[in-house]
N, C-alpha and C positions, 0 to 999 in steps of 0.2 A: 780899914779903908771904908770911907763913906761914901762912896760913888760908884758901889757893886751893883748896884740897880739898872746902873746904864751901862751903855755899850764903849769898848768892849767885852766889861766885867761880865754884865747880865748874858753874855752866850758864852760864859764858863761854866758848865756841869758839873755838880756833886753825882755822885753816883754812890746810893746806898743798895750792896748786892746783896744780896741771899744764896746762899749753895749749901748743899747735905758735906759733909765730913765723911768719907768712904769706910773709915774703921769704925764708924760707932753710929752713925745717919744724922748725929747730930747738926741742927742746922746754926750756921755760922754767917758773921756776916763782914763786909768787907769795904774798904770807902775808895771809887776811882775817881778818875778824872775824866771829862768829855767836852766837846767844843760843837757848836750850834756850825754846822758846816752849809743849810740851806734852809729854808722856811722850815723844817720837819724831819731835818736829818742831824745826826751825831757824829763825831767822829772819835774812836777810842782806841785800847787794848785791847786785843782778843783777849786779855789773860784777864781778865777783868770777865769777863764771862762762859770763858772756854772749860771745858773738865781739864784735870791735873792729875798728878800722879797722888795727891788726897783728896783731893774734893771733885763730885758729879759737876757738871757745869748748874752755872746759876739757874736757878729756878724764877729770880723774880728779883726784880731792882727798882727802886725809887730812883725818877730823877728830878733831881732840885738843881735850878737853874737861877743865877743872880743872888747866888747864896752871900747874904750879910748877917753869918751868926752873931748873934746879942749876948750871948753866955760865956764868954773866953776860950782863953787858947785852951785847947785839947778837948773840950766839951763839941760832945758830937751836935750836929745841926740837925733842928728840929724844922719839918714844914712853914711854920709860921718865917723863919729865917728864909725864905725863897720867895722869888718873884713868881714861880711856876713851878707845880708839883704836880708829875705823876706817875703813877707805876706801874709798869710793864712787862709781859711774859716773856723771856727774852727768848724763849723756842720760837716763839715767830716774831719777832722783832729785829731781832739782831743778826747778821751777815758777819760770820766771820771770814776774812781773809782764806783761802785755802790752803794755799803756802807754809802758812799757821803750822799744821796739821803734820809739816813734814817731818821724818825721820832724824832728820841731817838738824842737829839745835840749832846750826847756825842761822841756816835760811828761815829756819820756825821763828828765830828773836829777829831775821830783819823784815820777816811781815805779820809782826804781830800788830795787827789793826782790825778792827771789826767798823761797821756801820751800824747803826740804831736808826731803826724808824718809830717816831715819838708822834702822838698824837697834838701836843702843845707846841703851837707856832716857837719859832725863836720868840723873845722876848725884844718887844717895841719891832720886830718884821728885822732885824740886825744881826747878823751873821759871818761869821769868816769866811774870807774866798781863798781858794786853795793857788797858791802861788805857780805860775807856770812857770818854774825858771830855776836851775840850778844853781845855789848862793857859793858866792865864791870864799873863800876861808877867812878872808876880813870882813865879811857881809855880818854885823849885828843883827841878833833875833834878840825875841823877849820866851822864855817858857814859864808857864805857872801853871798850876793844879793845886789838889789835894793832897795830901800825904797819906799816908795809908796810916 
């Protein structure tokens, strides 16, 4: 696609993680998705940054915003491929969800979401607005991300 630069490609997030591996510390790393939700804020997966039952939570993530990789499919996306790059500590950056956290799986996967506070404006000041309104089951959406 040639028109990732503009909106509303350019406030799709790459998200390149960082986290330790609990049986050996080795570090690993991991590709999400995230959405320019206000001048400086994200919108995501907690699982995308939260600890697991093998990995410590992220230690450090790159985010690359209006990603138009040049390299082909499966080839991972280098900075020069973004309109905006930066990288962030996610122990103070990112708010995950509480709920996240609960016991009960079920509730944990229906609020798995975290916020991100990023220092780089959305890209061109364009952002998604969080829809106030409950879609009814013929209501079309569009979803896109990264794949893991």
């Amino acid at each position: 696609m040639s028109a990732t630069r503009q909106f509303p490609f350019s406030s799709i997030v790459c998200l390149r993680v960082r986290a330790r591996r609990k049986s050996d510390g080795a570090e690993v790393g991991f590709i999400g998705t995230a959405f320019y939700i206000g001048p400086n804020l994200l919108l995501t997966n907690a699982h995308n940054f939260a600890e697991s039952s093998g990995f410590a939570a992220a230690h450090n993530a790159t985010i690359m915003a209006g990603l138009n990789p040049t390299r082909g499919p499966g080839a991972l996306p280098t900075n020069s491929d973004a309109v905006s790059v930066e990288t962030i500590n996610p122990a103070s950056a990112v708010i995950i969800h509480p709920l996240y956290r609960s016991r009960d799986p079920a509730v944990s996967r229906a609020h798995d979401l975290a916020v991100v506070r990023v220092r780089n404006s959305a890209p061109h000041g364009k952002f998604f607005r969080i829809a106030d309104f409950t879609p009814s089951l013929n209501q079309k959406i569009a979803v896109c991300g990264y794949a893991a």
